[in-house]
TIVOLO-794755 format. One record per atom (N, C-alpha, C): x, y, z; residue number from 1; residue in one letter. Coordinates in steps of 0.2 Angstrom, whole numbers, m for minus. Layout:
<atoms>
+-------+-------+-------+-----+---+
|    px |    py |    pz |   k | r |
+-------+-------+-------+-----+---+
|     X |     Y |     Z | NUM | A |
...
+-------+-------+-------+-----+---+
</atoms>
This chain:
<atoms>
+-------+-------+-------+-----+---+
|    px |    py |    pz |   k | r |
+-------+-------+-------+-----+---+
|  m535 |   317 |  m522 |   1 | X |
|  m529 |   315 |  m518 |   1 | X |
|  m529 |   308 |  m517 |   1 | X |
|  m524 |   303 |  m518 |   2 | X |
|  m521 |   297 |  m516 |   2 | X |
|  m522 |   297 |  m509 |   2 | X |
|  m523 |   289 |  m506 |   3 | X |
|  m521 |   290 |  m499 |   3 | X |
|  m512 |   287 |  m498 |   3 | X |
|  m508 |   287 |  m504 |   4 | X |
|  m502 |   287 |  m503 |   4 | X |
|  m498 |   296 |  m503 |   4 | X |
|  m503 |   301 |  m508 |   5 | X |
|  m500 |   306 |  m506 |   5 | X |
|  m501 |   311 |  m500 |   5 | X |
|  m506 |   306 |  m497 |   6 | X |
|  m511 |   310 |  m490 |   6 | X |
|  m504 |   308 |  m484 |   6 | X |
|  m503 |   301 |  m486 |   7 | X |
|  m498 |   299 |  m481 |   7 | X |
|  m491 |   302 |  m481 |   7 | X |
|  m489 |   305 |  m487 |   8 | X |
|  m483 |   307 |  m489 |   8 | X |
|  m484 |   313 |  m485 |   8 | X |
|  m490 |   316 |  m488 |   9 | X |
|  m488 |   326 |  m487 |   9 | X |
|  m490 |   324 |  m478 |   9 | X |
|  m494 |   321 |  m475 |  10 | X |
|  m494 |   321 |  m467 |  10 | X |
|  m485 |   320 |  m465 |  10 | X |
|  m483 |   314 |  m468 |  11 | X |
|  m476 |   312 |  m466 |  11 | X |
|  m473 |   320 |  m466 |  11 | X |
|  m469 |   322 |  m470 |  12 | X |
|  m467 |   328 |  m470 |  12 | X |
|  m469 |   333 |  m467 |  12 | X |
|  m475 |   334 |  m467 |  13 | X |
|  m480 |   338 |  m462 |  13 | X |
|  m476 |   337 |  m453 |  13 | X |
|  m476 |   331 |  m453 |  14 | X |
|  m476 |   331 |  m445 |  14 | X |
|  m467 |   332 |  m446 |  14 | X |
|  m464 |   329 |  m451 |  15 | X |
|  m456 |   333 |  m450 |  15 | X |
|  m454 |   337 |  m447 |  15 | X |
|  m459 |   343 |  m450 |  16 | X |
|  m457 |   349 |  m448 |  16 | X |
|  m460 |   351 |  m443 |  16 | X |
|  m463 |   349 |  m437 |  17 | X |
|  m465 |   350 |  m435 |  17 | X |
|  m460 |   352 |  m429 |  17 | X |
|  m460 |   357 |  m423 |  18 | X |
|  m454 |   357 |  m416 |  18 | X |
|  m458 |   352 |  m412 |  18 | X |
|  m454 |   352 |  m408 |  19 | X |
|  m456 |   347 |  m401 |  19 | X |
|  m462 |   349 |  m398 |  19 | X |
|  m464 |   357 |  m397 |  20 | X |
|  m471 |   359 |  m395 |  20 | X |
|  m474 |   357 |  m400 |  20 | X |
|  m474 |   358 |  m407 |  21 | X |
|  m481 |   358 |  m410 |  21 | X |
|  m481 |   350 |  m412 |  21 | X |
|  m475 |   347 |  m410 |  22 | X |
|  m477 |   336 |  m409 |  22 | X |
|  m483 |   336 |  m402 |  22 | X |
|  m482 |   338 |  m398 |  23 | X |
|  m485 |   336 |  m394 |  23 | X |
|  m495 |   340 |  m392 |  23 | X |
|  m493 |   347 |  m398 |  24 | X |
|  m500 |   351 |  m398 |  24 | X |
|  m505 |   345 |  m402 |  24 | X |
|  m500 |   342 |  m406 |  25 | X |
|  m503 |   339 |  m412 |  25 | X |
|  m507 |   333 |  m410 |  25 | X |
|  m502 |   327 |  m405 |  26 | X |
|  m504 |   323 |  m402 |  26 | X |
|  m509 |   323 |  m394 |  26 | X |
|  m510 |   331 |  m393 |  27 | X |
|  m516 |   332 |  m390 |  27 | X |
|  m522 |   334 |  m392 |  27 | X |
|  m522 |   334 |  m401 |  28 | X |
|  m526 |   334 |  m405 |  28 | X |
|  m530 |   326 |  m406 |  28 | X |
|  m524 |   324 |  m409 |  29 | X |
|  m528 |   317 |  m411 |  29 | X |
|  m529 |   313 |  m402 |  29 | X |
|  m528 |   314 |  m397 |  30 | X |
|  m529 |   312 |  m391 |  30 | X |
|  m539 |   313 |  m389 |  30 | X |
|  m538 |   318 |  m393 |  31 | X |
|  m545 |   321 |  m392 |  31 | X |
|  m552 |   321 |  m396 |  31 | X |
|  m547 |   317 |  m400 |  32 | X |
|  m555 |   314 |  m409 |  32 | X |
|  m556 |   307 |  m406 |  32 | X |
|  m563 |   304 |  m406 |  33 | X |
|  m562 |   299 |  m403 |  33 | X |
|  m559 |   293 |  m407 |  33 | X |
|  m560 |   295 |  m414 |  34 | X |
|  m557 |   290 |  m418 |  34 | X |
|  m550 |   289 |  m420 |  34 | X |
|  m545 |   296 |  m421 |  35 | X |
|  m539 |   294 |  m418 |  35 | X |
|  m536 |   292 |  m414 |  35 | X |
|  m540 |   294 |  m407 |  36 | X |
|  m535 |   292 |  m401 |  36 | X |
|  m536 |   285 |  m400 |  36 | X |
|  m541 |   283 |  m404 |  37 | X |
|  m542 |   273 |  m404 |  37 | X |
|  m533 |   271 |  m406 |  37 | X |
|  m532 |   274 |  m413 |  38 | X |
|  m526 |   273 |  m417 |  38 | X |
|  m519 |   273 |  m411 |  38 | X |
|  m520 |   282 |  m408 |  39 | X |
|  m516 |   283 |  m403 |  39 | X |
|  m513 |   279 |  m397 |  39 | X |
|  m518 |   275 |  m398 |  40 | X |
|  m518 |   271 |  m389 |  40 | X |
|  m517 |   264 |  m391 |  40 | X |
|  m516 |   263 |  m397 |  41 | X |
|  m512 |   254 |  m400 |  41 | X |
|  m508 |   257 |  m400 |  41 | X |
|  m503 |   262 |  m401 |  42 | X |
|  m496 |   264 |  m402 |  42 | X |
|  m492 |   259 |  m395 |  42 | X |
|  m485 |   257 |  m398 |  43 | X |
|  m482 |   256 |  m392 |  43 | X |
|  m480 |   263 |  m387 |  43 | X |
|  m480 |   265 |  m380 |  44 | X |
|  m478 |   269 |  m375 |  44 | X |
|  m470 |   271 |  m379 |  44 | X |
|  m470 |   277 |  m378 |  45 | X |
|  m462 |   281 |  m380 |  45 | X |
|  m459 |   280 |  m376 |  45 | X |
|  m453 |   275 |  m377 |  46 | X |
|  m448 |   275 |  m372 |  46 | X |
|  m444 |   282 |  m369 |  46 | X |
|  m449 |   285 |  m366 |  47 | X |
|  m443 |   291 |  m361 |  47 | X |
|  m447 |   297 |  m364 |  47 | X |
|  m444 |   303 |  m363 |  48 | X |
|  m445 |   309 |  m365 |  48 | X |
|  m440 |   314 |  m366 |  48 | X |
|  m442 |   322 |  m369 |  49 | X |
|  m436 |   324 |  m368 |  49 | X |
|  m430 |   325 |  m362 |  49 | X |
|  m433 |   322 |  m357 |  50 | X |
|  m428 |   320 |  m350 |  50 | X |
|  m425 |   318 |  m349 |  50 | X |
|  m425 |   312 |  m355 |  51 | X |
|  m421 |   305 |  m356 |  51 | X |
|  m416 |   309 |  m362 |  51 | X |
|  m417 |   313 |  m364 |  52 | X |
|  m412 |   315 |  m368 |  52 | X |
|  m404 |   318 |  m367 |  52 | X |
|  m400 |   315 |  m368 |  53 | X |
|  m394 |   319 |  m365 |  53 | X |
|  m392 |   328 |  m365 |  53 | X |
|  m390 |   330 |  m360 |  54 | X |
|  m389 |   339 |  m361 |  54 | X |
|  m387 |   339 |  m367 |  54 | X |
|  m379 |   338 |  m368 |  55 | X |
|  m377 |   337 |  m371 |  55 | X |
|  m377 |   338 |  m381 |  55 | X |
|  m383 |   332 |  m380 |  56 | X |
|  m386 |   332 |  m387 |  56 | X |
|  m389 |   339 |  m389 |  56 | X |
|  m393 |   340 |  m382 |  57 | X |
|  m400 |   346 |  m381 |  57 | X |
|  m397 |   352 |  m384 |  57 | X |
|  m389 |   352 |  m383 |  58 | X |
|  m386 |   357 |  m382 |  58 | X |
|  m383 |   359 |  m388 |  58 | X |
|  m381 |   354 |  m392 |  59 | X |
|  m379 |   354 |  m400 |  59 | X |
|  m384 |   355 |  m406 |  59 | X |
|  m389 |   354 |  m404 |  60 | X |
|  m395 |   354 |  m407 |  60 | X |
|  m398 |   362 |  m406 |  60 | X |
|  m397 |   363 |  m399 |  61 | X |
|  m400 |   369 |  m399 |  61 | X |
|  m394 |   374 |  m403 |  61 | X |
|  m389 |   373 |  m400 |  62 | X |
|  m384 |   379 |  m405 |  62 | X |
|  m383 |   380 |  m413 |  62 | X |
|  m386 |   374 |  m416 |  63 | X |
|  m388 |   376 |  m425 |  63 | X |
|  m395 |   381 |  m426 |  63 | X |
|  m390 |   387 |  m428 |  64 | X |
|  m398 |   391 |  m427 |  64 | X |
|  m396 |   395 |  m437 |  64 | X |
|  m400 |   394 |  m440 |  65 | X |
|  m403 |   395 |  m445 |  65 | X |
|  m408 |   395 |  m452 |  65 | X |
|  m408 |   398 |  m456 |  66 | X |
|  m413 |   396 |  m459 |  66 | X |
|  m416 |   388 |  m457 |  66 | X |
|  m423 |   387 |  m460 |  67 | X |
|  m427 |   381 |  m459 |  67 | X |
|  m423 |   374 |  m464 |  67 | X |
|  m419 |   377 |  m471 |  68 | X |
|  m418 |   372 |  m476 |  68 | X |
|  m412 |   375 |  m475 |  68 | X |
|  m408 |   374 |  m469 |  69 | X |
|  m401 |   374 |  m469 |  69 | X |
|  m396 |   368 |  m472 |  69 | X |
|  m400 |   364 |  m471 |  70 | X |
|  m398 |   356 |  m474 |  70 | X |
|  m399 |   354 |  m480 |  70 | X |
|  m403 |   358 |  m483 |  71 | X |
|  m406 |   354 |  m491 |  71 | X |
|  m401 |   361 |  m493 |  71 | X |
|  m401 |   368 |  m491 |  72 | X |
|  m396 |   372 |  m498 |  72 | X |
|  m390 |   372 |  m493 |  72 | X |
|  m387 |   367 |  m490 |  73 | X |
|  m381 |   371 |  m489 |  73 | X |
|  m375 |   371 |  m492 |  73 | X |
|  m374 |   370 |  m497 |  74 | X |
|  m371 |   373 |  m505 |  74 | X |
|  m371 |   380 |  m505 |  74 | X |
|  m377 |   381 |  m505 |  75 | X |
|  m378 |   386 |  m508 |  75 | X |
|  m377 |   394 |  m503 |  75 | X |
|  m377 |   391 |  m496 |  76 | X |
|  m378 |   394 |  m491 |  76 | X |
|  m370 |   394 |  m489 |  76 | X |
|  m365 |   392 |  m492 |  77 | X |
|  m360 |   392 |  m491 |  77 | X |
|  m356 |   396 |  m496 |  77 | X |
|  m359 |   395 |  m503 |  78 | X |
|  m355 |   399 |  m509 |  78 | X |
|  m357 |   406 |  m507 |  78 | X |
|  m363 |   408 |  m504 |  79 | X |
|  m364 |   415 |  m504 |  79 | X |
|  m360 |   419 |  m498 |  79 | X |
|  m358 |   413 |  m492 |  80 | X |
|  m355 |   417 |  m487 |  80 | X |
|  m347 |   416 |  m491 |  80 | X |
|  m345 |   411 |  m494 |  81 | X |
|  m337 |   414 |  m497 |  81 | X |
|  m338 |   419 |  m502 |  81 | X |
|  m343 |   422 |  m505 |  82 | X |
|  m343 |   426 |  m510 |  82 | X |
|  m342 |   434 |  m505 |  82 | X |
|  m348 |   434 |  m499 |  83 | X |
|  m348 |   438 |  m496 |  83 | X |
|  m341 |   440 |  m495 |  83 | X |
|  m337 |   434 |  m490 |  84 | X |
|  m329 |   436 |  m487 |  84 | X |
|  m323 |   438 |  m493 |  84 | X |
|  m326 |   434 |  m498 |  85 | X |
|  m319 |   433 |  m502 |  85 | X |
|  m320 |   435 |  m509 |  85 | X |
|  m326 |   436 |  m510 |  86 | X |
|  m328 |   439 |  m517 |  86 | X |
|  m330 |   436 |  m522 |  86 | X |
|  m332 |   438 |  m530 |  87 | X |
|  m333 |   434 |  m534 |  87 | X |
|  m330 |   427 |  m536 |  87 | X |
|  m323 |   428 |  m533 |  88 | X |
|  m319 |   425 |  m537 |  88 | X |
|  m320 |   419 |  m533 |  88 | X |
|  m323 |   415 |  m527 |  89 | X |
|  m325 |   411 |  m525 |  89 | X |
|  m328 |   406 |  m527 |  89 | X |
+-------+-------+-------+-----+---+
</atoms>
């Protein structure tokens, strides 16, 4: 393996990560001493989920779906008009 394909699959690796397993992960690398050297030049996050507005919380939270809602939603769409309306969709 590349260390540009180690950086790729890590990137997407952390994508898919939810909020709990962002934060298991960075009490991972918090706790190798070599990482947390990395972790502690990092600039401070401005704010936390607190800083978050309801709101947002609140629209995010209500998309509930498959995990690749977004990459096939074509296709998660032909099969719900197929279901309602049939073939001929």
């Amino acid at each position: 393996m590349s260390a540009a394909f180690d950086y790729e699959d890590m990137h997407h690796l952390v994508d898919r990560l939810t909020p709990t397993q962002v934060r298991r992960l960075r009490l991972l690398v918090t706790q190798d001493d070599e990482l947390a050297q990395v972790a502690r030049s990092l600039p401070a996050a401005e704010g936390d989920e607190e800083s978050i507005p309801a709101g947002l919380l609140a629209l995010i939270g209500s998309v509930n779906g498959p995990e690749d809602l977004a990459e096939e939603h074509d296709d998660y769409i032909r099969a719900r008009m197929r279901e309602r309306f049939g073939d001929s969709a």
